[in-house]
C-alpha positions as CSV (number, residue, x, y, z in Angstrom):
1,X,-109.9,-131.5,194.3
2,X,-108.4,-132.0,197.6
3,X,-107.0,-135.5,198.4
4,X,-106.1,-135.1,201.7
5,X,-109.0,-137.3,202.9
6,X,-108.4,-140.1,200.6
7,X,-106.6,-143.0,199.6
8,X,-103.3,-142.4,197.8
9,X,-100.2,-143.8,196.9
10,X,-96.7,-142.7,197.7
11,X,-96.0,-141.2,194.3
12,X,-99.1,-139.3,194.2
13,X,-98.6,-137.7,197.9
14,X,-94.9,-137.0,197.0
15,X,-96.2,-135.1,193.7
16,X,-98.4,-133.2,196.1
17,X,-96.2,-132.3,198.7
18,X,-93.8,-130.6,195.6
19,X,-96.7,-128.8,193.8
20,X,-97.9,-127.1,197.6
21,X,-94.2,-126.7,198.2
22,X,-94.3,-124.8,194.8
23,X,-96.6,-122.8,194.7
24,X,-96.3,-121.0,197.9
25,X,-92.8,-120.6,196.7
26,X,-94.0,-118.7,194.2
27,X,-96.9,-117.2,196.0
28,X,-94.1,-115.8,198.2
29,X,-92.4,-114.4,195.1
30,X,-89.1,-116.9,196.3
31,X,-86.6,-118.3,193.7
32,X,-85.3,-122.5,194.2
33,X,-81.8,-120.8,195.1
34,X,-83.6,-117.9,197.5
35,X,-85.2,-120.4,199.7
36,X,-82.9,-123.1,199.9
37,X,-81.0,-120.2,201.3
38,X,-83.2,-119.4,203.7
39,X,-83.9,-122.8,205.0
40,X,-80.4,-123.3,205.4
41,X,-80.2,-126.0,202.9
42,X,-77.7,-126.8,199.8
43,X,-79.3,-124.3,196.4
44,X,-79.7,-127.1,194.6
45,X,-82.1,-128.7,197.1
46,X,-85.4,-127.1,196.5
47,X,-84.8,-127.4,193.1
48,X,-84.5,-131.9,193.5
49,X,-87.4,-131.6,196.2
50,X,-90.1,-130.0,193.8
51,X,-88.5,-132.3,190.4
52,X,-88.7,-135.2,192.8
53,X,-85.7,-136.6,193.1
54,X,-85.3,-135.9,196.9
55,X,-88.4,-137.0,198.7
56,X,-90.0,-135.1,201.9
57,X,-88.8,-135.2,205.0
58,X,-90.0,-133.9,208.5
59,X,-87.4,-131.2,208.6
60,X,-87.8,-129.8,204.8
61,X,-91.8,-129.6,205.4
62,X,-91.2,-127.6,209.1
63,X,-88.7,-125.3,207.5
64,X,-90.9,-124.7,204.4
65,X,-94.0,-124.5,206.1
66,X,-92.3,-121.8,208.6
67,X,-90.2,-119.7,205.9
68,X,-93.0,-119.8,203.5
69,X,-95.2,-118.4,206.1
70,X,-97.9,-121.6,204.7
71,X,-100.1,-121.8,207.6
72,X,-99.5,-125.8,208.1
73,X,-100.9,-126.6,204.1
74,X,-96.8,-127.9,203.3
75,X,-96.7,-130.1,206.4
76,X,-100.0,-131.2,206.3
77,X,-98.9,-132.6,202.3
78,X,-96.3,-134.2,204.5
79,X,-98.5,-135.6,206.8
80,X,-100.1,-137.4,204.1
81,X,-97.1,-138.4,202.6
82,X,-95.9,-140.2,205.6
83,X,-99.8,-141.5,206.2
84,X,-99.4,-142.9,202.6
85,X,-96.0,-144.7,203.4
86,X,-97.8,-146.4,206.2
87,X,-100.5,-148.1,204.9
88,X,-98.3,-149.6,202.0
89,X,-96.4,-150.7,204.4
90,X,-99.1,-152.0,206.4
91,X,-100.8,-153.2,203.3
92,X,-97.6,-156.1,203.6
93,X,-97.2,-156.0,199.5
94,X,-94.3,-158.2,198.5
95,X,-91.0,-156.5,196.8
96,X,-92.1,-155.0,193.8
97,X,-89.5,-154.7,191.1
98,X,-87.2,-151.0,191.9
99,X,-88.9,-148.4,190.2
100,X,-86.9,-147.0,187.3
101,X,-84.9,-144.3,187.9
102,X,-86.5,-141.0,187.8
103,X,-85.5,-138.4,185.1
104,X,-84.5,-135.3,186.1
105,X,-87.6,-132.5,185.5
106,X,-87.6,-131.4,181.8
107,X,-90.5,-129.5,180.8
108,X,-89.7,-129.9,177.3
109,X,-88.0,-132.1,174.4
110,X,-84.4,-132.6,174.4
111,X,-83.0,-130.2,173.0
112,X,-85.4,-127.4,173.0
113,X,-85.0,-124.4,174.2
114,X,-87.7,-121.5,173.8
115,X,-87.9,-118.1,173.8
116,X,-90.7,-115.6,174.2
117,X,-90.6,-112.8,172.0
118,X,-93.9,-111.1,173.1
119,X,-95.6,-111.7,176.1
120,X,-98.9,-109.8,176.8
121,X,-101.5,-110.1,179.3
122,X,-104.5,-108.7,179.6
123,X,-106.6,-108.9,182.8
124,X,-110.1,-107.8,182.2
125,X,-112.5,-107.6,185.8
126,X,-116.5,-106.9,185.1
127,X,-117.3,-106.4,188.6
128,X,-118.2,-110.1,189.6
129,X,-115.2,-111.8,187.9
130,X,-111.7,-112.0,186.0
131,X,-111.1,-112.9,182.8
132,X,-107.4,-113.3,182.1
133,X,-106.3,-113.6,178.5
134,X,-102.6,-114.5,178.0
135,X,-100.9,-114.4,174.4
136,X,-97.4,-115.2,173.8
137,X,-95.2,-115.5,170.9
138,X,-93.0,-118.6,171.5
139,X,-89.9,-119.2,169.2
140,X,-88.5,-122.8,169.5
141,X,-84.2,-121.6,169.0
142,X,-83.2,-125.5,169.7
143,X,-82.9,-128.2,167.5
144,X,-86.3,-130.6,168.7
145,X,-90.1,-129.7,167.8
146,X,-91.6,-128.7,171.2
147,X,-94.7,-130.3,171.3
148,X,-97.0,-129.0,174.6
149,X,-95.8,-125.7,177.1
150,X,-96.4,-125.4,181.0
151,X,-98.8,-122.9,182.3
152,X,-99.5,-122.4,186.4
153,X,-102.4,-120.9,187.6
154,X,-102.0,-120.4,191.9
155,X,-104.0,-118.2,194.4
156,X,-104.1,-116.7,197.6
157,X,-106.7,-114.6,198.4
158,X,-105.3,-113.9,202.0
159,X,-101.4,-113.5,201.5
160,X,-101.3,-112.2,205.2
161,X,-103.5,-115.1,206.9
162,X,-102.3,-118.4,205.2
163,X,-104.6,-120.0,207.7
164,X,-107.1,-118.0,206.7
165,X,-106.6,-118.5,202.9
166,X,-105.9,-122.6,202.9
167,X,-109.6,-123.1,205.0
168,X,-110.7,-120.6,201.9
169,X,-109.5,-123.0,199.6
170,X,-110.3,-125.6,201.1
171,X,-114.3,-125.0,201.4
172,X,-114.1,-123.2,198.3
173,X,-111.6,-125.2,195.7
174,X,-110.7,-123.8,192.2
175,X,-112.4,-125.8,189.6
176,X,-112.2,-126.9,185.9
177,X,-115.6,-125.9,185.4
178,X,-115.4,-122.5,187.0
179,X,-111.7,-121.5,185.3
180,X,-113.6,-122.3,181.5
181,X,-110.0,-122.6,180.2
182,X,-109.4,-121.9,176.6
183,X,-106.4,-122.2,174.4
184,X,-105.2,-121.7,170.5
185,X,-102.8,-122.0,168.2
186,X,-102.5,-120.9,164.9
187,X,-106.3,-121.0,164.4
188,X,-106.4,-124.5,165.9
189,X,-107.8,-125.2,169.1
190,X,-105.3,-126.3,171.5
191,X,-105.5,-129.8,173.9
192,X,-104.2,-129.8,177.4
193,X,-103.6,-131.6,179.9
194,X,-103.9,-131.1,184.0
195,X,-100.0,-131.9,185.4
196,X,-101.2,-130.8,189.2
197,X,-104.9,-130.0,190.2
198,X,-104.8,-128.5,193.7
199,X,-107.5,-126.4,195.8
200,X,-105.6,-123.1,194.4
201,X,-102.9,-124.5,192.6
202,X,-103.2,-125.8,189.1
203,X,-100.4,-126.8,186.3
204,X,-101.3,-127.4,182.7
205,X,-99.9,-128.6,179.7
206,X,-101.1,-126.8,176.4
207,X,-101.0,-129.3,174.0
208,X,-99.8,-128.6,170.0
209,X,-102.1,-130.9,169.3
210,X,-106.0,-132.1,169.6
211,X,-108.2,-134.5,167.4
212,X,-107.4,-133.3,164.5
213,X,-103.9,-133.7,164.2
214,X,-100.3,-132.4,165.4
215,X,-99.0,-128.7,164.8
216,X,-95.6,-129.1,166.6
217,X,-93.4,-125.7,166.6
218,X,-90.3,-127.1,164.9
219,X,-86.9,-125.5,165.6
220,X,-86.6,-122.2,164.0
221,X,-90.4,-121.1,163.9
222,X,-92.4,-118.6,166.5
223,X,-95.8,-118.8,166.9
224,X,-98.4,-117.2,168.3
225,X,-100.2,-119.3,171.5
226,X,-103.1,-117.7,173.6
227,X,-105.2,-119.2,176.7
228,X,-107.6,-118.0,178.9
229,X,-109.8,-118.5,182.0
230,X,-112.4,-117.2,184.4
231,X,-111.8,-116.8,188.0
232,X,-114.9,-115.4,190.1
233,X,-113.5,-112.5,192.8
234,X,-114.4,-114.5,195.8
235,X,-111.3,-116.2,194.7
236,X,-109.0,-113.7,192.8
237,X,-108.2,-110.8,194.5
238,X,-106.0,-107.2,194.1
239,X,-103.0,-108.4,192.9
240,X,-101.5,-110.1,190.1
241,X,-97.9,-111.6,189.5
242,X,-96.2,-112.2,186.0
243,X,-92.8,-114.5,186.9
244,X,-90.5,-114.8,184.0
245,X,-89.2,-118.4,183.8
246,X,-88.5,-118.2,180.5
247,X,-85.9,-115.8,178.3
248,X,-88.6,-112.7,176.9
249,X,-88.0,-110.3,175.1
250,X,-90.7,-108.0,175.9
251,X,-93.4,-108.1,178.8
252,X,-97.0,-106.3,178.7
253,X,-99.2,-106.4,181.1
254,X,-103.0,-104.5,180.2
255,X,-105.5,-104.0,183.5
256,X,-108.6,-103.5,182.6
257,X,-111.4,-102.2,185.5
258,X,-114.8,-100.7,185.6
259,X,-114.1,-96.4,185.6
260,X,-116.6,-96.7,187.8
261,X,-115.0,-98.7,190.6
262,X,-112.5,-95.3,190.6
263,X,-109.3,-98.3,190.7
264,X,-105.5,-97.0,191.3
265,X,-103.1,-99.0,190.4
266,X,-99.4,-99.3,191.4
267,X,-96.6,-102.5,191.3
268,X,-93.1,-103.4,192.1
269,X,-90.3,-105.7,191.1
270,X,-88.1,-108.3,192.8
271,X,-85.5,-111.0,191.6
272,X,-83.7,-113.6,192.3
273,X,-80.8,-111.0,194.4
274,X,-83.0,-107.8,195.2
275,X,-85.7,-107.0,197.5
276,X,-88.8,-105.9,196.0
277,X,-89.2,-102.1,194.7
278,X,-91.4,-100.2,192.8
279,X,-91.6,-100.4,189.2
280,X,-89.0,-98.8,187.2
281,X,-92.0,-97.1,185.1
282,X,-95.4,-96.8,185.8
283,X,-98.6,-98.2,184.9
284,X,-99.9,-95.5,181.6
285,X,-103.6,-95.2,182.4
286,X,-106.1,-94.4,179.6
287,X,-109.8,-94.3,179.2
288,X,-112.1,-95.3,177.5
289,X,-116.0,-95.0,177.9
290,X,-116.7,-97.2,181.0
291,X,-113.4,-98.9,181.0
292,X,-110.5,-97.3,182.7
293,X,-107.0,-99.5,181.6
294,X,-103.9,-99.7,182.8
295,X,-100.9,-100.8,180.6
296,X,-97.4,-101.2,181.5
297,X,-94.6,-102.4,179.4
298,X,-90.6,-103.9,180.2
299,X,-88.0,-105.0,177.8
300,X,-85.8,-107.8,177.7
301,X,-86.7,-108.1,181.6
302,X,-84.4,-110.4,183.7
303,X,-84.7,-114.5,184.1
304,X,-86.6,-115.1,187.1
305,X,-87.6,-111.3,187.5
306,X,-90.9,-111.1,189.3
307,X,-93.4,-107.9,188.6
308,X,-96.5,-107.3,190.8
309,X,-99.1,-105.3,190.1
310,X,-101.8,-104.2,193.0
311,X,-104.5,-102.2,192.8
312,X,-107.5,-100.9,195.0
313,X,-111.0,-99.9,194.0
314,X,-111.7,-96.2,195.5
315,X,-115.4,-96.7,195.2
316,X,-115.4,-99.5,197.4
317,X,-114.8,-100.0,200.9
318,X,-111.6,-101.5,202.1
319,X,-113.5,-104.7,202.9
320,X,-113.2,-105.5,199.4
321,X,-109.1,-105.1,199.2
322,X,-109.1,-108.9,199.4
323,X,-105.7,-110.2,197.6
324,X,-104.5,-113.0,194.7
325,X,-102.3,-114.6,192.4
326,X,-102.5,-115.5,188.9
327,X,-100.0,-116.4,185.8
């Protein structure tokens, strides 16, 4: 749900302003480091912006809003932020106690540190809608159970309008309901929790847990996780981005289209120092009955490597080549 029309704290507006800042980064196909540098600004600084230890400021949201080609939907975040700041201090409250400090962004335990040793996706379109089914085999290599894992979920059905895409959004927000998301672990059903809920811009944590009890991975074990959700095509679109944020071992992506839609398919690659390029192998297609798949296949692919796959349905007009994002 949009907040932009309500009441909300500091806190809350600053955690909006970093999840929009975010996920256009991302959107955009951007590292922290990549557009700090473009903005002019220390490498580090994107980095404390989105974690929240820097808050926003006029000349951050212009920049962002500019280099990220956003279409106003980062400074209007700011706008809010600074609306927020006004009526607290309107509202006259007296000194609160300082807030404690605020700890650096760790997505998991201390000492953690996974690894993905298989990461498969397999996107699945009916005609009418997407259903993206992710499975990944997670092995915990530090010394602390890890106990829930971050999963994004962003959009942008008009990269080349952002204007265009945010009044989309807005009239026509992603929802719970809608998305139907769904999540396992070794035959138990997995919890989760929303960390940002935004018109086309989601974050969740998969719980290892749910009420039934606790199924932590413990240092030393891999396990299988899988989710999935639904996104209608009024909303997805003809592209779809796998980022790797976390060391992997081997990435698969599966495409999965009605044969007769006639779909090609084709992708490319960027990272943190290249400009993007096509794939260093292509998509092998195979059919099968009514289904025509795609499947394409990397090993041990960079940190922060980037692959986009695109595609366009012959059959159709080019009125339908509308465009999104998913992970």
């Amino acid at each position: 749900m949009d907040t932009q029309d309500e009441e909300i704290t500091i806190e809350q507006a600053a955690g909006n302003f970093a999840a929009e800042l975010a996920r256009w980064r991302e959107v955009r196909g951007m590292s922290k480091r990549a557009l700090a540098q473009a903005m002019g600004f220390d490498p580090s600084y994107v980095s404390h912006m989105e974690s929240g230890r820097h808050k926003p400021t006029e000349e951050f949201a212009r920049l962002a809003d500019e280099t990220l080609n956003a279409g106003k939907a980062i400074w209007r975040r700011w706008c809010d932020y600074e609306q927020a700041k006004a009526r607290e201090s309107k509202a006259r409250r007296p000194p609160a106690a300082p807030p404690a400090p605020r700890r650096p962004e760790q997505p998991y335990a201390t000492g953690s540190a996974l690894v993905v040793e298989h990461d498969a996706a397999r996107l699945h379109y009916d005609g009418c809608s997407y259903r993206l089914t992710m499975r990944r085999l997670l092995r915990n290599t530090g010394d602390e159970p890890v106990t829930r894992y971050l999963i994004r979920i962003s959009v942008d059905r008009y990269p080349g309008n952002p204007e265009r895409s945010n009044a989309h959004y807005r009239a026509h927000p992603l929802t719970w309901d809608e998305l139907n998301l769904t999540a396992t672990c070794r035959g138990e059903t997995m919890g989760w929790q929303a960390k940002h809920d935004r018109d086309a811009f989601k974050e969740v944590w998969l719980l290892f847990d749910n009420d039934q009890g606790r199924f932590p991975l413990y240092p030393g074990e891999s396990v299988w996780i899988e989710y999935a959700y639904t996104v209608g095509d009024d909303k997805w679109g003809n592209w779809f981005q796998r980022a790797v944020r976390l060391p992997t071992e081997q990435l698969e992506v599966q495409l999965v289209f009605p044969a007769a839609l006639d779909p090609a398919v084709w992708g490319t690659e960027t990272s943190m120092t290249a400009e993007a390029s096509p794939l260093r192998t292509p998509p092998v297609r195979s059919d099968d009955g009514e289904l025509r798949k795609f499947t394409w296949i990397t090993t041990t692919p960079a940190l922060h490597a980037r692959y986009r796959l695109e595609w366009r349905f012959r059959a159709r007009t080019e009125h339908d080549t509308n465009q999104g994002e998913f992970r």
